[in-house]
N, C-alpha and C positions, 0 to 999 in steps of 0.2 A: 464440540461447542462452536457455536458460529459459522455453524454449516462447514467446518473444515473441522482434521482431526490436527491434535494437539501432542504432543512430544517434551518431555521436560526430564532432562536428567540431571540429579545437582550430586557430589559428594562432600558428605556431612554426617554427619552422626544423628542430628537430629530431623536427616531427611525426610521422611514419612510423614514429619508432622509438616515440613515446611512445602512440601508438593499438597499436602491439603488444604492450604493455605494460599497458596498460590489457585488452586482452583478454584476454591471460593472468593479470591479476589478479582477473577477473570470473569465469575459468574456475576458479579457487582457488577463491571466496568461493563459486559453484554447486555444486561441489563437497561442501563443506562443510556447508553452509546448510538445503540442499534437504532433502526429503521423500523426492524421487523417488529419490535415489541410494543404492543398499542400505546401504554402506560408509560414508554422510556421518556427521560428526558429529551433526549433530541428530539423522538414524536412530539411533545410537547408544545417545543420551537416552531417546528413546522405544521401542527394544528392550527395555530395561530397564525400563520402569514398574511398579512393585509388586515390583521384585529388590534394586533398589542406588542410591544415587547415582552419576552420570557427573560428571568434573575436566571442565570443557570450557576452550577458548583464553578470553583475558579479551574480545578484542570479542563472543564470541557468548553470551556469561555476560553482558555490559553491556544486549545485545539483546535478551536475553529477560528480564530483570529490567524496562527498561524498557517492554516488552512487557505484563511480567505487573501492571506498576503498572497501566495504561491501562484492561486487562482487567478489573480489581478494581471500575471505577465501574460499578455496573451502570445506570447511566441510558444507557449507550450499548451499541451491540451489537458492538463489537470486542473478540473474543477469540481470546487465542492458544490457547486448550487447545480448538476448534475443530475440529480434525483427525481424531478421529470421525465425526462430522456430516459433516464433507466427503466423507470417505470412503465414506461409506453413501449419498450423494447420488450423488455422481459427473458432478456439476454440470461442466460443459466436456468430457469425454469420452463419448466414440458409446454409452457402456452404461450414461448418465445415465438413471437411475429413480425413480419417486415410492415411496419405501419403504413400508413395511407401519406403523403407528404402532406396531406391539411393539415394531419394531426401530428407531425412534425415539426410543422411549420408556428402553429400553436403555441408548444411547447419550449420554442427556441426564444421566447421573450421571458420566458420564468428562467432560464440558467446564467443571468446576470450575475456574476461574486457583487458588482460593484453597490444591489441591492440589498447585500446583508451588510445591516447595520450595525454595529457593535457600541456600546455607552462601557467603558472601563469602569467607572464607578460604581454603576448600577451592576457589571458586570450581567448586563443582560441579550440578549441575541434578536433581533426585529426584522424579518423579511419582509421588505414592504410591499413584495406584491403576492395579492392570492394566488395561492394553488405552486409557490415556488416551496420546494424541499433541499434541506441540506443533506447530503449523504457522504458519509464518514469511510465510506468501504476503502476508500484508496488509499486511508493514512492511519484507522485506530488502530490496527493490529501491531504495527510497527510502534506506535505509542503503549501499548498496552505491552511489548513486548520490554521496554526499555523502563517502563514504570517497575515491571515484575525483577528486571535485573536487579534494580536498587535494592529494591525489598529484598531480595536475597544477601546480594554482598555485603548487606548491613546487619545481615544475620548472620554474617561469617561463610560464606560458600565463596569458596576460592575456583571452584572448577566445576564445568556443568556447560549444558547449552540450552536454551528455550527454541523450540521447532511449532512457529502458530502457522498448521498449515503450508509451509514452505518457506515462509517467513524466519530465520532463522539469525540469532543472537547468541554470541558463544562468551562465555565466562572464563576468563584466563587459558588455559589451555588442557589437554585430554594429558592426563596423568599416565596412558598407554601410547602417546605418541611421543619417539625421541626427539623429533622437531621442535615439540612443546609446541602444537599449536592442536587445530581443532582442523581436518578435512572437508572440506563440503562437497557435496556436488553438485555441477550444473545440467539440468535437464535439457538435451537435446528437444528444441522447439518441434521439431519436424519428423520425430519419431516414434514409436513406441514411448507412455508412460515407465519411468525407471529408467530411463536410455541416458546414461552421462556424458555430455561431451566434453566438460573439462572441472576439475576440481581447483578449489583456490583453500589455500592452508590461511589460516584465522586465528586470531589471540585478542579476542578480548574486544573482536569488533564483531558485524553484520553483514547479512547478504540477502537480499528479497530480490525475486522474479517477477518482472508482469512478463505477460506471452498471447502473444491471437489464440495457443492451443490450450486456454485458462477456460474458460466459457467461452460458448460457440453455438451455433445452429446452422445446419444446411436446407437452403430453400430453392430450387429450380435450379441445382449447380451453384449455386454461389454461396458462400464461405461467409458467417456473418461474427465478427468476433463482440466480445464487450465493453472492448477500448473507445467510447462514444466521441465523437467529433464537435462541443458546443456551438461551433461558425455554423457546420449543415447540419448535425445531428445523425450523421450515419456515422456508421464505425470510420476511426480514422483508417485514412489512405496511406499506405506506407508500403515502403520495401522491407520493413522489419517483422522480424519474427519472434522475437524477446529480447529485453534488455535485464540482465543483472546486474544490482547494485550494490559495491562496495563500501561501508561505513561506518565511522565509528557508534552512531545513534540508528537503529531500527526505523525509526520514527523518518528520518533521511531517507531510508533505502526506498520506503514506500510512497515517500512525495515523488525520488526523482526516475524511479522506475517508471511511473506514470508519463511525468512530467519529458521524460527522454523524447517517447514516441513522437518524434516528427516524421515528416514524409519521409526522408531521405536516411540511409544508416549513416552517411558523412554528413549531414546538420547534426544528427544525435551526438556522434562524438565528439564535434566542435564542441556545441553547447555545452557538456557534460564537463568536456573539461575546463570550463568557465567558473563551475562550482567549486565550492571550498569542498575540500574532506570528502570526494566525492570521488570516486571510480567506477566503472561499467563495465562491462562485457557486454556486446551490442552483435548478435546474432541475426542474419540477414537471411529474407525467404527463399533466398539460393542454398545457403548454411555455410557461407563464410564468416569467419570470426572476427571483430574487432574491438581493440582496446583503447582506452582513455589512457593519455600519457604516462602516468602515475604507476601502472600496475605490469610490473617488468613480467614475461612471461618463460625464465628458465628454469621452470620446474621445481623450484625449492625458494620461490618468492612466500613471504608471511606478511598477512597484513594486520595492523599495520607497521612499518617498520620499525623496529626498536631503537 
Protein backbone atom coordinates (compact mmCIF):
# COMPACT_ATOMS: atom_id res chain seq x y z
CA UNK A 1 0.00 0.00 0.00
CA UNK A 2 1.40 3.34 -0.96
CA UNK A 3 3.94 2.06 -3.06
CA UNK A 4 5.81 0.75 0.11
CA UNK A 5 5.20 -2.65 1.91
CA UNK A 6 3.54 -2.48 5.30
CA UNK A 7 4.48 -4.54 8.66
CA UNK A 8 2.05 -4.42 11.68
CA UNK A 9 2.40 -6.70 14.55
CA UNK A 10 0.13 -6.00 17.71
CA UNK A 11 -0.43 -8.73 20.76
CA UNK A 12 -4.10 -9.01 21.53
CA UNK A 13 -6.54 -11.39 21.62
CA UNK A 14 -8.66 -9.62 19.33
CA UNK A 15 -5.84 -9.12 16.77
CA UNK A 16 -7.10 -10.37 13.49
CA UNK A 17 -9.89 -8.23 13.62
CA UNK A 18 -7.92 -5.12 14.69
CA UNK A 19 -5.05 -5.48 11.78
CA UNK A 20 -8.16 -5.54 9.42
CA UNK A 21 -9.11 -2.60 10.71
CA UNK A 22 -6.03 -0.99 10.76
CA UNK A 23 -5.90 -1.79 7.04
CA UNK A 24 -8.96 -0.48 6.01
CA UNK A 25 -8.22 2.58 7.93
CA UNK A 26 -4.83 3.15 6.04
CA UNK A 27 -6.85 2.33 2.83
CA UNK A 28 -9.16 5.67 3.93
CA UNK A 29 -6.41 7.90 4.89
CA UNK A 30 -4.31 6.74 1.08
CA UNK A 31 -7.12 7.32 -0.40
CA UNK A 32 -7.50 10.66 0.63
CA UNK A 33 -4.01 11.89 1.27
CA UNK A 34 -2.39 10.78 -1.80
CA UNK A 35 -1.22 12.63 -4.91
CA UNK A 36 -1.54 9.71 -6.93
CA UNK A 37 -5.42 9.12 -6.57
CA UNK A 38 -7.31 11.34 -9.16
CA UNK A 39 -10.42 11.80 -6.83
CA UNK A 40 -8.33 12.21 -3.42
CA UNK A 41 -8.92 15.05 -1.37
CA UNK A 42 -5.58 16.58 -1.58
CA UNK A 43 -5.95 16.24 -5.69
CA UNK A 44 -8.85 18.17 -5.00
CA UNK A 45 -6.76 21.21 -3.31
CA UNK A 46 -4.36 21.12 -5.95
CA UNK A 47 -6.97 21.00 -8.97
CA UNK A 48 -7.95 24.12 -7.96
CA UNK A 49 -4.94 26.19 -7.50
CA UNK A 50 -5.41 29.84 -8.76
CA UNK A 51 -9.67 28.92 -8.91
CA UNK A 52 -11.05 28.68 -5.22
CA UNK A 53 -10.39 27.60 -2.03
CA UNK A 54 -11.03 23.63 -1.12
CA UNK A 55 -13.26 22.96 2.89
CA UNK A 56 -11.05 19.88 3.59
CA UNK A 57 -11.68 17.22 6.73
CA UNK A 58 -10.11 18.94 10.12
CA UNK A 59 -6.97 16.14 10.23
CA UNK A 60 -5.82 16.99 6.75
CA UNK A 61 -6.46 20.92 7.35
CA UNK A 62 -4.33 20.19 10.80
CA UNK A 63 -1.63 18.30 8.28
CA UNK A 64 -0.94 20.61 6.01
CA UNK A 65 -0.93 23.80 8.38
CA UNK A 66 1.53 22.02 10.26
CA UNK A 67 3.24 21.10 7.24
CA UNK A 68 3.08 24.47 5.87
CA UNK A 69 4.63 25.89 9.29
CA UNK A 70 7.90 23.70 8.91
CA UNK A 71 7.96 24.62 5.28
CA UNK A 72 8.24 28.52 6.18
CA UNK A 73 11.87 28.11 7.96
CA UNK A 74 13.86 28.32 4.98
CA UNK A 75 17.12 27.06 6.75
CA UNK A 76 15.88 23.67 6.01
CA UNK A 77 14.89 22.01 2.80
CA UNK A 78 11.30 20.60 3.68
CA UNK A 79 8.65 21.71 1.74
CA UNK A 80 5.26 20.90 1.20
CA UNK A 81 4.42 22.93 -1.97
CA UNK A 82 7.29 20.54 -3.48
CA UNK A 83 5.15 18.90 -5.82
CA UNK A 84 6.13 20.47 -9.05
CA UNK A 85 9.56 19.87 -8.75
CA UNK A 86 8.73 16.20 -8.02
CA UNK A 87 6.72 16.04 -10.74
CA UNK A 88 9.17 17.41 -13.35
CA UNK A 89 11.86 15.11 -11.89
CA UNK A 90 10.15 12.02 -11.76
CA UNK A 91 12.53 10.85 -9.23
CA UNK A 92 11.53 6.96 -8.32
CA UNK A 93 9.74 6.12 -11.49
CA UNK A 94 11.35 4.42 -14.92
CA UNK A 95 10.76 8.03 -16.94
CA UNK A 96 12.96 9.81 -14.02
CA UNK A 97 14.85 12.79 -16.07
CA UNK A 98 17.33 15.39 -15.53
CA UNK A 99 14.95 18.32 -16.89
CA UNK A 100 16.06 21.20 -19.08
CA UNK A 101 16.90 24.24 -16.36
CA UNK A 102 13.73 26.31 -18.24
CA UNK A 103 11.65 23.93 -17.03
CA UNK A 104 13.17 24.14 -13.75
CA UNK A 105 13.34 27.40 -13.49
CA UNK A 106 9.52 27.59 -14.25
CA UNK A 107 8.70 25.41 -11.64
CA UNK A 108 10.64 27.18 -8.78
CA UNK A 109 7.89 30.11 -8.60
CA UNK A 110 4.98 27.36 -7.78
CA UNK A 111 7.10 25.86 -4.57
CA UNK A 112 6.28 28.95 -2.53
CA UNK A 113 4.72 27.35 1.35
CA UNK A 114 4.24 31.05 1.80
CA UNK A 115 1.31 30.69 -1.18
CA UNK A 116 -0.81 28.14 0.58
CA UNK A 117 -3.39 29.93 2.15
CA UNK A 118 -5.13 28.48 5.04
CA UNK A 119 -8.83 30.14 6.43
CA UNK A 120 -9.20 27.99 10.07
CA UNK A 121 -12.75 28.63 10.08
CA UNK A 122 -13.69 27.69 6.79
CA UNK A 123 -10.98 25.13 7.55
CA UNK A 124 -10.25 25.39 3.80
CA UNK A 125 -6.70 25.11 1.75
CA UNK A 126 -6.21 27.86 -1.38
CA UNK A 127 -3.03 27.80 -3.56
CA UNK A 128 -2.98 30.95 -5.06
CA UNK A 129 -1.03 30.22 -7.90
CA UNK A 130 -1.73 27.84 -10.83
CA UNK A 131 -0.30 24.84 -11.42
CA UNK A 132 1.23 24.93 -7.61
CA UNK A 133 0.79 21.21 -5.79
CA UNK A 134 0.88 20.15 -2.32
CA UNK A 135 2.59 16.99 -1.66
CA UNK A 136 2.21 15.12 1.45
CA UNK A 137 5.08 12.28 0.76
CA UNK A 138 7.48 13.61 3.38
CA UNK A 139 5.13 13.86 6.38
CA UNK A 140 1.64 11.43 5.93
CA UNK A 141 3.13 8.30 6.76
CA UNK A 142 4.57 9.20 9.85
CA UNK A 143 0.94 10.84 10.56
CA UNK A 144 -0.82 7.91 9.60
CA UNK A 145 1.47 5.92 11.58
CA UNK A 146 0.75 7.79 14.85
CA UNK A 147 -3.09 8.13 14.19
CA UNK A 148 -3.16 4.05 13.73
CA UNK A 149 -1.10 3.82 17.34
CA UNK A 150 -4.02 5.64 19.00
CA UNK A 151 -6.46 3.52 17.49
CA UNK A 152 -5.02 0.66 18.74
CA UNK A 153 -3.83 1.56 22.48
CA UNK A 154 -7.45 2.57 22.82
CA UNK A 155 -8.33 -0.80 22.02
CA UNK A 156 -6.20 -2.19 24.43
CA UNK A 157 -2.82 -3.24 22.67
CA UNK A 158 -0.05 -2.78 25.02
CA UNK A 159 2.66 -4.28 22.71
CA UNK A 160 3.23 -4.27 18.88
CA UNK A 161 5.13 -2.17 16.43
CA UNK A 162 3.60 -0.39 13.03
CA UNK A 163 6.67 -0.79 10.07
CA UNK A 164 5.01 1.83 6.96
CA UNK A 165 7.68 0.94 4.85
CA UNK A 166 10.65 1.71 7.00
CA UNK A 167 8.88 4.26 8.84
CA UNK A 168 8.68 2.50 12.05
CA UNK A 169 6.46 3.19 15.47
CA UNK A 170 6.93 0.68 18.34
CA UNK A 171 4.00 0.15 21.10
CA UNK A 172 5.47 -0.28 24.53
CA UNK A 173 7.99 -2.93 24.31
CA UNK A 174 8.61 -6.74 22.60
CA UNK A 175 7.36 -9.15 25.31
CA UNK A 176 10.63 -11.34 23.97
CA UNK A 177 13.01 -8.79 24.69
CA UNK A 178 14.60 -8.74 28.45
CA UNK A 179 15.48 -5.03 27.95
CA UNK A 180 11.68 -4.36 27.40
CA UNK A 181 12.16 -2.40 24.74
CA UNK A 182 11.64 -2.88 20.86
CA UNK A 183 15.27 -3.31 18.49
CA UNK A 184 15.35 -1.48 15.29
CA UNK A 185 17.73 -1.40 12.69
CA UNK A 186 19.50 1.17 10.91
CA UNK A 187 20.24 0.77 7.20
CA UNK A 188 23.72 1.34 6.17
CA UNK A 189 23.13 4.24 3.50
CA UNK A 190 26.18 3.05 1.34
CA UNK A 191 25.53 -0.69 1.26
CA UNK A 192 23.88 -3.45 0.25
CA UNK A 193 19.69 -3.24 1.01
CA UNK A 194 19.46 -5.15 4.57
CA UNK A 195 22.98 -4.11 5.69
CA UNK A 196 22.70 -2.64 9.44
CA UNK A 197 24.99 -0.42 10.62
CA UNK A 198 23.59 0.30 14.04
CA UNK A 199 20.45 -0.69 15.97
CA UNK A 200 18.75 1.79 18.63
CA UNK A 201 16.52 -0.20 21.43
CA UNK A 202 12.78 1.71 21.65
CA UNK A 203 9.79 1.83 24.07
CA UNK A 204 7.00 3.19 23.07
CA UNK A 205 8.69 5.85 20.64
CA UNK A 206 9.82 6.14 16.58
CA UNK A 207 12.42 5.93 14.13
CA UNK A 208 12.05 7.12 10.27
CA UNK A 209 15.11 7.17 7.60
CA UNK A 210 15.31 9.60 4.74
CA UNK A 211 18.63 8.60 2.51
CA UNK A 212 20.05 9.68 -1.14
CA UNK A 213 20.00 5.57 -1.44
CA UNK A 214 15.75 5.88 -1.06
CA UNK A 215 14.93 6.81 -4.73
CA UNK A 216 17.61 7.65 -7.30
CA UNK A 217 18.53 7.51 -10.89
CA UNK A 218 21.86 7.45 -12.65
CA UNK A 219 22.33 9.64 -15.82
CA UNK A 220 26.08 10.21 -17.44
CA UNK A 221 27.75 9.24 -14.11
CA UNK A 222 25.94 11.27 -11.92
CA UNK A 223 23.93 10.06 -8.86
CA UNK A 224 20.54 12.00 -8.92
CA UNK A 225 18.65 11.26 -5.46
CA UNK A 226 14.96 12.69 -4.43
CA UNK A 227 15.79 14.97 -1.64
CA UNK A 228 14.72 18.25 -4.10
CA UNK A 229 16.50 21.53 -3.31
CA UNK A 230 13.28 24.43 -3.54
CA UNK A 231 16.20 27.51 -3.73
CA UNK A 232 17.60 25.60 -7.24
CA UNK A 233 15.41 22.75 -7.68
CA UNK A 234 18.18 20.12 -8.12
CA UNK A 235 18.59 17.44 -5.62
CA UNK A 236 20.08 18.92 -2.47
CA UNK A 237 23.98 19.19 -2.20
CA UNK A 238 25.27 17.64 0.83
CA UNK A 239 27.86 15.63 2.38
CA UNK A 240 25.14 13.25 3.90
CA UNK A 241 24.11 10.05 3.28
CA UNK A 242 21.02 9.46 5.70
CA UNK A 243 19.76 10.85 8.60
CA UNK A 244 17.61 8.79 11.35
CA UNK A 245 15.19 10.16 13.45
CA UNK A 246 14.60 9.62 16.92
CA UNK A 247 10.82 10.30 18.38
CA UNK A 248 8.40 10.30 20.41
CA UNK A 249 5.57 11.11 17.34
CA UNK A 250 6.20 9.34 13.80
CA UNK A 251 4.74 12.36 12.42
CA UNK A 252 8.34 14.22 13.88
CA UNK A 253 10.52 11.58 12.71
CA UNK A 254 9.32 12.28 9.09
CA UNK A 255 9.25 16.28 9.13
CA UNK A 256 12.76 16.31 10.72
CA UNK A 257 14.47 13.52 8.63
CA UNK A 258 13.74 15.78 5.81
CA UNK A 259 14.09 18.77 7.19
CA UNK A 260 17.98 17.65 8.69
CA UNK A 261 19.41 17.48 5.14
CA UNK A 262 21.64 20.51 5.06
CA UNK A 263 24.73 20.75 3.18
CA UNK A 264 27.03 20.05 5.87
CA UNK A 265 26.70 16.67 8.43
CA UNK A 266 27.90 19.32 11.24
CA UNK A 267 24.98 22.05 10.39
CA UNK A 268 22.51 18.73 10.61
CA UNK A 269 23.39 18.15 13.97
CA UNK A 270 23.74 21.51 15.23
CA UNK A 271 20.21 22.25 14.11
CA UNK A 272 18.79 18.80 15.12
CA UNK A 273 19.70 19.34 18.31
CA UNK A 274 17.89 22.80 18.35
CA UNK A 275 14.59 20.65 18.38
CA UNK A 276 12.48 19.61 21.14
CA UNK A 277 12.17 15.62 21.46
CA UNK A 278 14.19 15.17 18.64
CA UNK A 279 17.31 12.92 18.19
CA UNK A 280 19.30 11.69 14.76
CA UNK A 281 21.86 9.55 13.71
CA UNK A 282 23.41 11.65 10.87
CA UNK A 283 25.34 9.16 8.52
CA UNK A 284 27.88 10.86 6.24
CA UNK A 285 28.84 9.88 2.32
CA UNK A 286 32.35 8.80 3.72
CA UNK A 287 30.07 6.56 6.53
CA UNK A 288 31.15 8.05 9.52
CA UNK A 289 28.43 8.19 12.17
CA UNK A 290 27.13 11.01 14.07
CA UNK A 291 24.79 11.79 16.96
CA UNK A 292 22.56 14.62 18.41
CA UNK A 293 23.54 15.24 22.03
CA UNK A 294 20.55 13.38 23.52
CA UNK A 295 21.23 9.75 22.39
CA UNK A 296 24.06 8.21 24.51
CA UNK A 297 25.69 5.63 22.42
CA UNK A 298 26.83 2.55 25.12
CA UNK A 299 25.02 -0.24 23.77
CA UNK A 300 22.16 -0.61 26.02
CA UNK A 301 20.68 3.05 25.66
CA UNK A 302 16.38 2.84 25.39
CA UNK A 303 14.76 5.45 24.07
CA UNK A 304 13.14 7.23 25.34
CA UNK A 305 14.41 7.37 28.92
CA UNK A 306 12.41 6.30 31.49
Amino acid sequence: MMGTFIDLLIYHRDGEKLIKDTYHQLNKYSERFTVNQPGSELMTVNKNAGVAPVSVEHDLFQLIKMAKRISEDRVNPFNIAIGPLVKTWRIGFKDARVPAQEDISKKLSLVEPENIILDDQKQSVYLSQPGMEIDLGAIAKGYFADEIKKRLINNGVESGFINLGGNVLTIGHSPDNPHQAWTVGIQNPLADRGTIIRAISLKGASIVTSGINERFFHTNGQLYHHLLDSQTGMPISTDIASITIVSPHSVDGEIWSTAGFLSTVTDSICYLNKQDNIEAVVISKSGSIHLTDGLADDGSYIYPVN
